[in-house]
C-alpha positions in Angstrom: 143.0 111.2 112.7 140.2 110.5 110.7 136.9 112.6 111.4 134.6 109.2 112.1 137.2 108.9 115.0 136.8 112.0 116.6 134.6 112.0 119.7 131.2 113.5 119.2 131.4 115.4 122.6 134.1 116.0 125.1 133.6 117.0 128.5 136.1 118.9 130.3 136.6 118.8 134.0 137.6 121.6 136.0 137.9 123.6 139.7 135.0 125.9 139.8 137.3 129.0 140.4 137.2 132.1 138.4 140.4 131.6 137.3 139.9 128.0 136.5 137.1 128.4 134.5 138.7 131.2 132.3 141.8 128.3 131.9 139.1 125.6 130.9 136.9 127.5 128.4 140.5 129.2 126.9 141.1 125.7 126.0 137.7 124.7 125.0 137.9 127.5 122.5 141.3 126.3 121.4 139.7 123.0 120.9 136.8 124.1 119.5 138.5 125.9 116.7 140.4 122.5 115.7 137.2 120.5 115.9 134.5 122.2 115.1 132.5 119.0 114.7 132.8 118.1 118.3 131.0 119.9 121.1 133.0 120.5 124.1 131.4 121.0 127.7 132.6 122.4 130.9 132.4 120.2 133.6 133.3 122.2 137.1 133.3 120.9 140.5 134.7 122.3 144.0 138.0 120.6 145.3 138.9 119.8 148.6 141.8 122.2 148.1 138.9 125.0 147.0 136.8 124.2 150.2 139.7 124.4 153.2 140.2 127.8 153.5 141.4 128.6 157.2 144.4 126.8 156.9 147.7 126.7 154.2 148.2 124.5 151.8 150.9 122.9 153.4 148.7 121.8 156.5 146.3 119.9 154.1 147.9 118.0 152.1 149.6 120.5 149.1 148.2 121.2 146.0 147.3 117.6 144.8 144.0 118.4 146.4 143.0 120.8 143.8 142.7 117.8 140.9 141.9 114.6 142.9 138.3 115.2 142.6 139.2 116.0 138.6 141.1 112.7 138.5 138.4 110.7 140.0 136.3 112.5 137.3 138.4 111.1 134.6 138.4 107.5 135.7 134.5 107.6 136.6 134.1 108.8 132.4 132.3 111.7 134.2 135.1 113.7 132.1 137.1 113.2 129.3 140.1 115.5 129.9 141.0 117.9 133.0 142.7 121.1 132.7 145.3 122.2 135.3 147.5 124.8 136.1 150.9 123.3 135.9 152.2 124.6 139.4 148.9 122.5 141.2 149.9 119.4 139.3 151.8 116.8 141.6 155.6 116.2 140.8 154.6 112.5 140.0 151.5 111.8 137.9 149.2 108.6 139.4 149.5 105.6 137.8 146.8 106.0 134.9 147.0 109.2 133.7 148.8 111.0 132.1 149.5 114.9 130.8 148.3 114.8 127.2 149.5 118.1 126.1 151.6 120.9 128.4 150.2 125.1 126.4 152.7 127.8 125.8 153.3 129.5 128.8 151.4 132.7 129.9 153.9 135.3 132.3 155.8 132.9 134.6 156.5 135.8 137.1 155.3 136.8 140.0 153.1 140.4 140.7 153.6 142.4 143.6 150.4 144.2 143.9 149.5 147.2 146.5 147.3 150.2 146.7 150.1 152.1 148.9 153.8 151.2 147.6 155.4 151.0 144.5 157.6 148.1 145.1 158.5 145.6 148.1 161.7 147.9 148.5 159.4 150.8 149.8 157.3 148.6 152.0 158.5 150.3 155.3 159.4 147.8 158.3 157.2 146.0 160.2 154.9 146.2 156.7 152.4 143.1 156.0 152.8 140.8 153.0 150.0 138.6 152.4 150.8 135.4 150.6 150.0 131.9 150.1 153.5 129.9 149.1 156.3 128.9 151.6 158.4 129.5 148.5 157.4 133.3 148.0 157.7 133.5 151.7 161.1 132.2 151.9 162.4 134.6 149.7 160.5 137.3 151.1 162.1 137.0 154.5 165.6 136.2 153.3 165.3 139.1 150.8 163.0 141.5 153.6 163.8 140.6 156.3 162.0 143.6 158.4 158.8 142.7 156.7 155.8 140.6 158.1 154.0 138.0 156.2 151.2 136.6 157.0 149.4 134.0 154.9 146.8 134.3 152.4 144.2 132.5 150.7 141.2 132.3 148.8 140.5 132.5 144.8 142.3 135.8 143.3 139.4 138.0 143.7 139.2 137.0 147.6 142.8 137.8 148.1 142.4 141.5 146.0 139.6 141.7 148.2 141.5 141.6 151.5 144.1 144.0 150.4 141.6 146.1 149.5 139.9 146.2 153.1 143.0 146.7 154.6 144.5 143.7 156.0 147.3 143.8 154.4 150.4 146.3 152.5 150.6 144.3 149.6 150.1 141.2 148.4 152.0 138.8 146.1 150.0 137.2 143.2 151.3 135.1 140.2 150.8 137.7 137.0 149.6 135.0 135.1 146.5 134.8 136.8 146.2 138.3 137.0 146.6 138.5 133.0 143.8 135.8 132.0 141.4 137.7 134.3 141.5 141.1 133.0 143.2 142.3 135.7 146.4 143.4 134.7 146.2 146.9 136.0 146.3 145.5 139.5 150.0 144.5 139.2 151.6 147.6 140.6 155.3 145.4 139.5 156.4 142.2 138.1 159.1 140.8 140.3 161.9 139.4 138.1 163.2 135.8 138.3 166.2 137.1 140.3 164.1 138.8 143.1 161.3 136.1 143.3 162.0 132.8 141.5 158.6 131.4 140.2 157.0 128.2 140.9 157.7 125.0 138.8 155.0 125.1 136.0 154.1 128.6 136.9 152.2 130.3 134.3 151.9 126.6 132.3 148.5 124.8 131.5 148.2 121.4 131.6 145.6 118.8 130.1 145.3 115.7 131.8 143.6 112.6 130.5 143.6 108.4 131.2 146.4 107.0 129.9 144.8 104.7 128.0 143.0 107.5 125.6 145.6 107.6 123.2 142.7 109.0 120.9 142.3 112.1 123.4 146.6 112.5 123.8 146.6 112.8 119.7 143.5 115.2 119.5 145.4 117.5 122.0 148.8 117.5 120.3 148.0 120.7 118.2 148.0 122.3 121.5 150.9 121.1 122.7 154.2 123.9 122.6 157.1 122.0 122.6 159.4 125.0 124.0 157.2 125.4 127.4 157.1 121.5 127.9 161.0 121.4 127.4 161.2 124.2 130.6 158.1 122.8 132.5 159.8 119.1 132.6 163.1 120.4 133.3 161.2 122.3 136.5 159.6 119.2 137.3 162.7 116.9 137.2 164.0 119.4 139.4 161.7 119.7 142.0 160.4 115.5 141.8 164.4 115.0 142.9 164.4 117.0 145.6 160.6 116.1 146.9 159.0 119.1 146.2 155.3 119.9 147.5 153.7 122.6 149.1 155.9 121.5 152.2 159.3 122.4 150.6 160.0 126.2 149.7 162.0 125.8 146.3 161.7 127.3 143.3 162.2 126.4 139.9 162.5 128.2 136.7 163.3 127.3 133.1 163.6 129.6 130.3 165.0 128.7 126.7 166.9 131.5 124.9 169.1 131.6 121.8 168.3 127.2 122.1 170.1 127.2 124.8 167.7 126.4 128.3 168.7 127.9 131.4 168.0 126.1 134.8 167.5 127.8 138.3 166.3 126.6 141.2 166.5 127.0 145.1 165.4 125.1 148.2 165.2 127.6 151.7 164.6 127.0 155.1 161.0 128.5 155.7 162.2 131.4 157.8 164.5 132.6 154.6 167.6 132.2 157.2 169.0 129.5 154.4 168.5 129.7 150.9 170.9 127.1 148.4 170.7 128.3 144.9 172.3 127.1 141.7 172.0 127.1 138.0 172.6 125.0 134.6 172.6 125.4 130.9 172.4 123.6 128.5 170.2 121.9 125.7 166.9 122.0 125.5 165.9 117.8 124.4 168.4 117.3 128.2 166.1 119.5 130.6 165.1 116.4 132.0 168.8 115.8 133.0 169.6 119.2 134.0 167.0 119.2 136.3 167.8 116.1 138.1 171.2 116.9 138.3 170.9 121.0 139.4 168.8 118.8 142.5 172.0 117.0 142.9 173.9 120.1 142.9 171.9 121.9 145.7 171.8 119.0 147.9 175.7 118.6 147.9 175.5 122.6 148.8 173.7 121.8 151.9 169.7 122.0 150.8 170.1 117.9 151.7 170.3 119.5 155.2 167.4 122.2 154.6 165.2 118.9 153.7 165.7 116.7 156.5 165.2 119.4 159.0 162.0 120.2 157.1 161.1 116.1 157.2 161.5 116.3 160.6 159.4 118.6 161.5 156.3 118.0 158.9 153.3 117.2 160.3 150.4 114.3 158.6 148.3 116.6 156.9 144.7 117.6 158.5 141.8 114.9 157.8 138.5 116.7 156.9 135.4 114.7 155.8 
């Protein structure tokens, strides 16, 4: 791309969040570096997601109302790209847009972090875990089941903030997040994939743009890594076959060793009482494949059942102006 047709300025739109803002201007810098003739600006704004606090996620209508707002930024030229974590981004992208470029993958884990205990195994019974998933609480009541959780929200430095007072044992948190902040010496342990299968995306950035910007999807190429788009996707196949949103406790985790990608996933009943699990291998350029099919796979296991017990009882998300 020639440098008469690189944009002057590029304005980047983003949630307002600490940890959102350390995601945007990571990637502004990124950019910066490329095209040092451009000037790139932050362009944050508070989500409907950021703003409904007193109730979960699942209750209002799931993650996609943490880049709406961003979206309508985009198509209103108020921004020129948008920069997401990958676990907030819906399993199907609006007509329109489009993810331009998908960054190497911070931690994908998650981080058990308490002032008292050493591990969720020494959390004694009747202890309270604060968190903000139905898939971390899933797998904390099939895996614990004599421990309490209770949910938690807020931006990462609220949630510290309320284990801190008291109101809860521990907390879980995704180490990711933890990591870009600085505050890695919080995580008292990393839970391994096998103890607390991370979200789809988890730890991944995303840049979103129009779909008809094919000057912006080129410019953000160099930032593109191949290997974490390859897992992400596979994730994302997974999860978009089995209807996956902030309603449906599944998990979904990629990870490419040796060039050969290994699949796991799991859809549970809310309570932990069911959890269907299953796996695939195999090459990387199929993730798309795997994914869909591992769905396949856990339906025929009986997570077809977990789902339409789940669709029966869902409830149309809260309106608030």
């Amino acid at each position: 791309m020639s440098n008469s047709s690189i944009p002057a300025k590029i304005i980047i739109a983003t949630r307002e969040s600490a940890l959102a803002l350390w995601q945007a201007n990571f990637i502004r810098e990124r950019l910066s570096k490329l095209y040092p003739q451009t000037e790139f600006n932050i362009f944050g704004m508070t989500t409907r997601g950021d703003q409904i606090l007193d109730m979960s996620l699942s209750k209002i209508g799931g993650k996609g109302l943490f880049i709406k707002e961003l979206e309508q930024a985009l198509e209103n030229n108020c921004a020129d790209i948008a920069v997401h974590s990958m676990k907030d981004v819906p399993m199907d992208m609006p007509e329109g847009f489009v993810l331009a470029a998908i960054a190497e993958r911070e931690d994908p884990r998650d981080a058990f972090v308490s002032n008292q205990y050493a591990s969720l195994s020494e959390l004694p019974s009747g202890g309270v875990v604060g968190t903000s998933s139905l898939r971390r609480e899933s797998q904390l009541r099939a895996r614990f089941p004599h421990l309490q959780v209770k949910p938690l929200r807020g931006n990462v430095q609220t949630r510290l903030r309320k284990l801190d007072d008291g109101q809860f044992a521990a907390i879980i948190l995704a180490a990711a997040g933890l990591k870009r902040l600085g505050l890695a010496d919080r995580i008292t342990a990393l839970l391994s994939p096998e103890l607390s299968l991370p979200a789809v995306g988890q730890g991944a950035l995303g840049i979103e743009c129009r779909a008809d910007r094919a000057d912006l999807i080129k410019l953000m190429q160099p930032l593109h890594h191949p290997e974490t788009a390859q897992c992400v996707e596979a994730e994302r196949a997974m999860s978009r076959a089995l209807g996956g949103s902030c309603q449906v406790p599944l998990g979904g985790f990629a990870e490419i060793t040796a060039g050969v990608l290994r699949l796991r996933g799991f859809v549970a009943s809310p309570d932990g009482t069911r959890m269907i699990s299953n796996e695939l291998s195999g090459e990387p350029e199929a993730g798309t494949g795997m994914g869909a099919q591992l769905a396949r796979n856990l339906k025929e296991q009986g997570a077809a059942e977990i789902l339409a017990a789940l669709e029966s009882t869902m409830v149309a998300p809260v309106s608030h102006p």
